[in-house]
N, C-alpha and C positions, 0 to 999 in steps of 0.2 A: 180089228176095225181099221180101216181106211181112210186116212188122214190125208188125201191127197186135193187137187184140185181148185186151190183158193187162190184168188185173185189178190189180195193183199197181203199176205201171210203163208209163210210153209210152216209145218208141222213137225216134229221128228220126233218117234218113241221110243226110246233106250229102258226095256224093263216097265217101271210103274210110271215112270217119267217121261210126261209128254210135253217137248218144248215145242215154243210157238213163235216162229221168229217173222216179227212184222220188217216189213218191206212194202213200202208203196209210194209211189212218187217222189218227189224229191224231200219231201217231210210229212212223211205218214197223215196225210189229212185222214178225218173220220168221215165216209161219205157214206152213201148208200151199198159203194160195193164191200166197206170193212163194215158194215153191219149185217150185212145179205152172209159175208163171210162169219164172223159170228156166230149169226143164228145160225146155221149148219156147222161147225165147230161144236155147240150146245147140245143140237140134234144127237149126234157122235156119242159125245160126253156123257149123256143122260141115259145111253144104253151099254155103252163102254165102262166092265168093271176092272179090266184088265190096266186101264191108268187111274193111278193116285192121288199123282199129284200133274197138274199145269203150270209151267213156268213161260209167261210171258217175257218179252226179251225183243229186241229191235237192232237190226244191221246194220239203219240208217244213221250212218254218222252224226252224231245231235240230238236227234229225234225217239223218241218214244211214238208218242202219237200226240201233234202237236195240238190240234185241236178240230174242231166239228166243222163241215164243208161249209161256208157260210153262205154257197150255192143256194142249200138248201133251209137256209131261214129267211132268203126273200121272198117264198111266198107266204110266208104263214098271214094268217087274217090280220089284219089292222081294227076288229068287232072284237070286242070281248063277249067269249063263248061260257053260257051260262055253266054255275056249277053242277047242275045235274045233266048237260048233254058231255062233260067234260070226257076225255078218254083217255091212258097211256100216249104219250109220244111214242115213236119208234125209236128214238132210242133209248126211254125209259124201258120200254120193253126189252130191246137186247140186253141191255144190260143186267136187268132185275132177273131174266133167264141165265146170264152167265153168271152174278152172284148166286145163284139155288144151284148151280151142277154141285152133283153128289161129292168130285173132288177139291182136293187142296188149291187152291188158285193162290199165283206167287207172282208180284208184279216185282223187276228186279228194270229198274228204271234209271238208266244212264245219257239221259238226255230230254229234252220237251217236254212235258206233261202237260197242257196249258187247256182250260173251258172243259169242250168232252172226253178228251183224252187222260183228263187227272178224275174225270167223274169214272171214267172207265176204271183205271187205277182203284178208286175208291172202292167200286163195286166187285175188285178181286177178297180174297181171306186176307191176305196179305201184302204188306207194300215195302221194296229196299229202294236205299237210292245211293246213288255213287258222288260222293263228295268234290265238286267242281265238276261236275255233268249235267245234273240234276237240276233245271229249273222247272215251277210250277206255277200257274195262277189260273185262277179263275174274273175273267176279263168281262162278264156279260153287265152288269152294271154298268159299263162306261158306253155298252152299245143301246142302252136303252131295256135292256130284257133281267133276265136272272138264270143262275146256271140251272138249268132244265133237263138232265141228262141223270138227274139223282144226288145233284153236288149239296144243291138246298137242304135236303134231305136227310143225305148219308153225312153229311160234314160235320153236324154236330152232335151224331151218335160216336163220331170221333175225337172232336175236338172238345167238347162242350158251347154252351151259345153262343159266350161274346169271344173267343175265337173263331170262331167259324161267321160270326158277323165281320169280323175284323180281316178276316180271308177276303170273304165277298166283295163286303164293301170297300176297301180299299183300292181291290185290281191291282195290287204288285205284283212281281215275280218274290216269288221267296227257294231259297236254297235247301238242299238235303239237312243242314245240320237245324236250320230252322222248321222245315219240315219233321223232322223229328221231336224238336219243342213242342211245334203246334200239334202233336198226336196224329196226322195223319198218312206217315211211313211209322214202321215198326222203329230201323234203323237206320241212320246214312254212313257209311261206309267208304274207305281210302276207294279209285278205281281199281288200286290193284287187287283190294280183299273183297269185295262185294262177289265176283263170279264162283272162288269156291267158298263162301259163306250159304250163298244160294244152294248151289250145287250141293254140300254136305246139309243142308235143314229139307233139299227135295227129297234126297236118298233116304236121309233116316224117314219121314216123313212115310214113303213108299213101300218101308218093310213092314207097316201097319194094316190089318184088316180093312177093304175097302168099306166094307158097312159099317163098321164102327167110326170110320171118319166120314162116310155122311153124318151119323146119329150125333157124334160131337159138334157139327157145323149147325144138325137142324137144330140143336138145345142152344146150341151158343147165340145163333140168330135171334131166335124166339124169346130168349132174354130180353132184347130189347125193345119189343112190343107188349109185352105183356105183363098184367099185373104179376107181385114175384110167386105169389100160390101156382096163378096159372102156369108160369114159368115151372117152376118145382115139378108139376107133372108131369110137362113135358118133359123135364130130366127126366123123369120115371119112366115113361110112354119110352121114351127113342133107348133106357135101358135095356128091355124088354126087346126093341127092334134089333138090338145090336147082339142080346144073347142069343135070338134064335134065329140069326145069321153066319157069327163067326165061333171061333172056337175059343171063345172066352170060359165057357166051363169049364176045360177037360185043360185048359190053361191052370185054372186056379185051384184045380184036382193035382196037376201033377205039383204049382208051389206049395200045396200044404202035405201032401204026401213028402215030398223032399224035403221039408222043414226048411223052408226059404224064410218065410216071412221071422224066424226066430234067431238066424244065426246074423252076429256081431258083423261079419264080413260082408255078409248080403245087405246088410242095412246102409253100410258104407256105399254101395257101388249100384244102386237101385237102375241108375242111366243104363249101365251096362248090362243089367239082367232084365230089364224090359225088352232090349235087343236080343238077349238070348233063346228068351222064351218065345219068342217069335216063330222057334222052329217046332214046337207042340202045336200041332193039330187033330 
């Protein structure tokens, strides 16, 4: 696949790992043309099984992606729009497209995250942040609105309520190590360890079946909507998608033929023989 031609962002795919390195103005504002980009990123993505994993990543000294064009919320209505003509935003849309690509998404965040750009963040699998790099807020409350990009939304499937109220409403900047408090980075990390912490969780990450990590992403997703019965099936449902794509049987043929799961040493070292068996197909 052909990662080329984006207006905000270059692309580079080394094996299963495809980085994404934003670049755009002088601080990565999110406009129309880093969502135009996106969406064709997504397009890519959604046909492309040859990448595993996504590592987002930014060049811009400071910046991640600071926040949404604010261009583009002078003209929204000043009528409140009933709730049955109601639609997606565009950037609800990009983004709720880039959390569904079938791969691993890794946001490794060394600078701004602030309104759409931390919703963007949110809407990845994954979130690191580099310890005195790393700010974030969600600032629309003080503009009169609310964060409308997925923040509402996604933030308390992270945090719980009354932190993700306590995000919102307040409008501070909060930092990597408090971002980790609040649940919504995984971890924050020295600057000097975050790039190969990334780097070594894309790799392992990428020696895994790509259908088997959509099927883990669509179960793990669908937990959070759904009653846990319903949930449960879907466990089952995307089992079912994952054995009659990868080579999960003839995997678990060769560990009980070899007598894996019994021996004292193999139980010890289970990290290292998941890597190894990676090469039965």
């Amino acid at each position: 696949m052909d990662y080329k031609n984006f207006q905000t962002f270059s692309a580079e795919q080394k094996g299963g790992i495809l980085t994404v390195t934003i670049n755009f103005g002088p601080v990565n504002v999110q406009g129309q043309e880093m969502l135009a980009d996106l969406s064709s990123l997504c397009l890519r993505l959604e046909r492309d099984r040859s990448v595993k994993v996504v590592v987002f990543e930014s060049s811009n000294p400071g910046y991640w992606v600071c926040h949404y064009d604010t261009n583009l919320l002078r003209d929204m209505s000043t009528e409140a729009v009933p709730r049955n003509e109601m639609q997606l935003l565009d950037l609800q849309s990009v983004l709720e497209r880039l959390s569904n690509v079938p791969q691993a998404t890794i946001a490794k965040i060394e600078g701004f995250a602030r309104g759409g750009g931390h919703e963007m963040a949110l809407a990845l699998d994954m979130r690191f942040a580099a310890r005195g790099k790393a700010k974030f807020m969600q600032m629309e409350v003080g503009m009169g609105i609310l964060p409308c990009g997925g923040g509402a939304s996604r933030m308390a499937r992270q945090t719980g309520l009354g932190k993700a109220l306590e995000i919102i409403l307040s409008a501070r900047d909060w930092d990597a190590d408090e971002a980790e408090k609040f649940g919504t980075i995984n971890k924050a990390l020295d600057a000097d360890e975050i790039g190969s912490y990334v780097d070594a969780l894309a790799e392992r990450i990428s020696k895994f079946p790509a259908d088997s990590i959509a099927a883990c992403k669509r179960a793990v997703y669908a937990s959070i909507d759904l009653p846990i019965k319903e949930a449960l099936k879907e466990e089952a449902y995307q089992l079912f998608q994952a054995t009659s794509r990868t080579p999960a049987i003839n995997r678990f043929t060769y560990a009980d033929e070899n007598g894996a799961q019994f021996e004292h040493d193999n139980q010890k070292n289970w990290e290292q023989m998941v890597m190894d068996i990676q090469e039965v197909n």
